[in-house]
N, C-alpha and C positions, 0 to 999 in steps of 0.2 A: 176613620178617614185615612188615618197614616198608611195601617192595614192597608186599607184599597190601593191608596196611591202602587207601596210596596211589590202590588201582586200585578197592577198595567206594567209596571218596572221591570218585572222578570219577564212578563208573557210579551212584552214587547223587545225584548233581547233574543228571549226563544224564537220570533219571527222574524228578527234580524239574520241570526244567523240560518234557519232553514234556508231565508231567502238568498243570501249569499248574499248579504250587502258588509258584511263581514268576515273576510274571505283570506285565508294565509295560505293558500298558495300561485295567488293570481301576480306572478313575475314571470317578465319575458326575458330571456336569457340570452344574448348573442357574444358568440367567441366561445372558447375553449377555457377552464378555469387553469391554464399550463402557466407558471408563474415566467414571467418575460412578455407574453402577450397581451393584448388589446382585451377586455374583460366588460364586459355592460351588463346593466341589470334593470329594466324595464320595470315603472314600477305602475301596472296595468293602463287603464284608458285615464289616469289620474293626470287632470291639469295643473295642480298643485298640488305637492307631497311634499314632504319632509323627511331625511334618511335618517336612520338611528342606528346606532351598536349596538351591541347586547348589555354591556352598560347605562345604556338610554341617552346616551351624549348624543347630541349633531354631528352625522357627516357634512364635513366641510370640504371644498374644494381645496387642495393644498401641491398641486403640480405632477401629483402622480395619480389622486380622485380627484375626478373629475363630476361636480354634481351640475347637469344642464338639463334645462328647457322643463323648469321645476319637478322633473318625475326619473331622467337619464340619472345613471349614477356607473360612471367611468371609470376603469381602473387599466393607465395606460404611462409604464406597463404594471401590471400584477405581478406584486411582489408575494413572497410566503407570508408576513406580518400581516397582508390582507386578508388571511380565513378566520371564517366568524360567523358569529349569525348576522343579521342585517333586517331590519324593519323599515318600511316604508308605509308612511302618515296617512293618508288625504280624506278629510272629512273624519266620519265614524267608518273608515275603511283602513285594517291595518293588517299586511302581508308580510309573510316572515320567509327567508331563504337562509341557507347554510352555503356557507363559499367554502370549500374543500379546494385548496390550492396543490397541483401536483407539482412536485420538483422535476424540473425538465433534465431529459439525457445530461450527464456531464462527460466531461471530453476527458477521455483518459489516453493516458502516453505511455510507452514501454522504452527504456536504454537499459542500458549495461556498462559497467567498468571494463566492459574488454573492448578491445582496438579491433579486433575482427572476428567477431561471432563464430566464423566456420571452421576457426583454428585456434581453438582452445584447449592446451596441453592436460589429460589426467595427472592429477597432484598439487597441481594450482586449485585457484579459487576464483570466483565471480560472484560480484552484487549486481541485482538485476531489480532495477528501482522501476513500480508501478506510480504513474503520478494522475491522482487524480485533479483535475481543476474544476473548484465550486462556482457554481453560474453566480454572477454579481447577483443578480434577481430572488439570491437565498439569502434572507435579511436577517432569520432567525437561526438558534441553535440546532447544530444537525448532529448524524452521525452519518459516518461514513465507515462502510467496512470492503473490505477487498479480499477476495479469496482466491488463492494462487493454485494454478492447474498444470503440472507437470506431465511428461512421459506417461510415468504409472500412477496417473490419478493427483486428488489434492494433496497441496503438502503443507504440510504445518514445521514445529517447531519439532526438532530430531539430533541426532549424533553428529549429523554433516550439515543440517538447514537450519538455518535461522531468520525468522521472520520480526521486522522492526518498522515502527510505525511515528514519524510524526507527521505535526498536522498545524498548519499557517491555519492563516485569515483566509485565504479563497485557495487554498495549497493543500493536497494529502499528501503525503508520499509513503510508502510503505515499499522496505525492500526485503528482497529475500537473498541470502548468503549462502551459498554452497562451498562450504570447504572439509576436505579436499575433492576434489570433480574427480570422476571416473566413467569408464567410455561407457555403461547402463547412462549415464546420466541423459546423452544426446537428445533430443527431438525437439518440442515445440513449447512452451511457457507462455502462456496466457494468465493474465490476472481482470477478473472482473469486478466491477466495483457499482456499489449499490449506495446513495444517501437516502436517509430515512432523517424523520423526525417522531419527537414523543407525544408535537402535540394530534390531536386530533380533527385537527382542521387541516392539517397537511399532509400530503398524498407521497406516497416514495415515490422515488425516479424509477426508471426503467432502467434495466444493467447494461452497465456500458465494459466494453472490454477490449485489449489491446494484446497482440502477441510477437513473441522473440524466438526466434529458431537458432539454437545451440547444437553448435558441433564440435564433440570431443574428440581430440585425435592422442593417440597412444604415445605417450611419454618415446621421444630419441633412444636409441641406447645410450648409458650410460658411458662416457670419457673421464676414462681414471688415468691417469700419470703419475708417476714417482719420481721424489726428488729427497734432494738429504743436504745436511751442512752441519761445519763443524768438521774435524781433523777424525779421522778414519784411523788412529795408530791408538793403538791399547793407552790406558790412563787419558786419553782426551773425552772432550763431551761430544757426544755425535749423535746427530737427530736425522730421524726418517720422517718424510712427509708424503700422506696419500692425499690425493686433490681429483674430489669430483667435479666436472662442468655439470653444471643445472641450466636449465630453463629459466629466465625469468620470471619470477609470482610461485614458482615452486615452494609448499605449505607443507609437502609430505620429504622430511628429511634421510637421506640414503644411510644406510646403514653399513657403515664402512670397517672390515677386520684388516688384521696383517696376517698374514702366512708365513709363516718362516720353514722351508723344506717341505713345501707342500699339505703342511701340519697347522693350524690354527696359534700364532703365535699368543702367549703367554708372560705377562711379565713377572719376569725373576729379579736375580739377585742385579742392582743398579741400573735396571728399567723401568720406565714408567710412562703410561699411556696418555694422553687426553684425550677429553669427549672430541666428539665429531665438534664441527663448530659452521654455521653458515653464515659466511660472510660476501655479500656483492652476490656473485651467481655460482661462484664454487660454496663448495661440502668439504670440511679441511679433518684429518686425521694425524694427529702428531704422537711419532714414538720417538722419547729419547732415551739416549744411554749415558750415565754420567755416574763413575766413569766406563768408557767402552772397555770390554772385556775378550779375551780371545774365544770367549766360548758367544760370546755374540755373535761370530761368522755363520755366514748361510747365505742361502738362495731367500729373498724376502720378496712378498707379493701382495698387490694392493688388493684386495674384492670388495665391491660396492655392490647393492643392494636393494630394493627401495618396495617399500607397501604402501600400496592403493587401499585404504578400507572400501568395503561396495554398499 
């Protein structure tokens, strides 16, 4: 008798579902699943249902789901935490859907450290900060990556670039460094940015991207002057000073000699040199004599110098 019962049991499930009175995928679906939007889930000609997780708990109404008119199941707005699977009850009828939530465009912004983009000196430098901003509507953990598009192509980390990343609560910023700038560098700088997530219920965004038009202009000539102090008469101390004017933000330091009779000066016997030194917007070179000697006399001359790497 068990037996018998056991086999109406199955042959009567077998013709449940041919009949389709047991049916996973009879959801009606209105709205887009784009996380920020208005999101419904239709749970077929059902007058009474019950909504479930994938855990088996009850959806409940809670201000952002909305469960109405015992079978609607609202999500307004849809956030990323809403994908999932989702079951809906009524009777011996139980329908399954998958919410795949996509991360909607994020608004990305392009500045720079420089005061006027179209007059930016070779030998300086510029940070050119991409900022991306995460939609409030992204509830869960994301990644965010940003890829920077220069003149000749991507640029990554290098001799002259440098690329640096933090990252807020709804904030990315990633900038990129070029020091020192040289006139290849000119044209246009875009950074694209992309958020993904790891889980599988959620969709990446579409690339959002912002651009900055940079223009290098060719370093001034260089303005060398010559100055000195200290008593000019044999046995006193007497100092030579070569003084380059620079640009402001200048990173590429001049390279400054003396000349003495048109000959590459040398220091001898109670001469002595110091480094270049940059201080404010001069390039400073100091030669003293202590003490000055008669064989010190001559024609002295300042020559300044400067390299751009490319």
């Amino acid at each position: 008798m068990d037996f018998q019962f056991r086999l109406f049991h199955i042959f009567l499930l077998t013709f449940l579902l041919c009949h389709g009175v047991i049916n996973s995928s009879n959801i009606t679906v209105i709205g887009n699943p784009v996380a920020g939007q208005v999101y419904t889930l239709l749970c077929g000609n059902a007058t009474n249902a019950t909504w479930k997780y994938s855990n088996g708990t009850t959806v409940v109404s809670n201000g952002k789901i909305i469960v109405s008119n015992n079978r609607n199941l609202t999500f307004n707005p849809l956030l990323t935490s809403h994908g999932g699977n989702y079951t809906c009850l009524s009777g011996n009828t139980s329908n399954n859907i998958t919410v795949i939530v996509q991360i909607p465009q994020p608004e990305t912004t392009i500045s720079s450290n420089a005061i006027n983009t179209s007059m930016v000196y070779s030998g300086t430098s510029i940070q050119i900060v991409c900022t991306v901003h995460i939609p409030s509507v992204v509830d869960t953990p994301v990644v965010v990556k940003t890829l920077w598009i220069g003149p000749q192509g991507p640029i990554t980390n290098g001799s002259r670039t440098n690329v640096t990343t933090v990252q807020a609560i709804l904030v990315h910023n990633t900038t990129l460094q070029i020091s020192p700038l040289n006139i290849s560098d000119s044209g246009m700088y875009q950074c694209v940015s992309n958020i993904s997530s790891n889980s599988v219920h959620i969709k990446a965004s579409n690339n959002s991207s912002a651009n900055l038009s940079l223009s290098i202009q060719a370093l001034p000539p260089l303005v060398v002057t010559t100055s000195s102090y200290g008593s000019s008469i044999a046995g006193s101390v007497y100092s030579l000073v070569c003084t380059v004017k620079v640009v402001d933000g200048l990173v590429a330091v001049p390279n400054i000699v003396l000349m003495k009779d048109s000959r590459l000066h040398v220091n001898g016997v109670n001469a002595t040199t110091s480094n270049s030194t940059m201080t404010g917007g001069n390039s400073t070179l100091t030669v003293t004599f202590s003490p000055l000697h008669t064989s010190h006399g001559g024609q002295y001359t300042c020559v300044a110098t400067i390299y751009i790497p490319q």
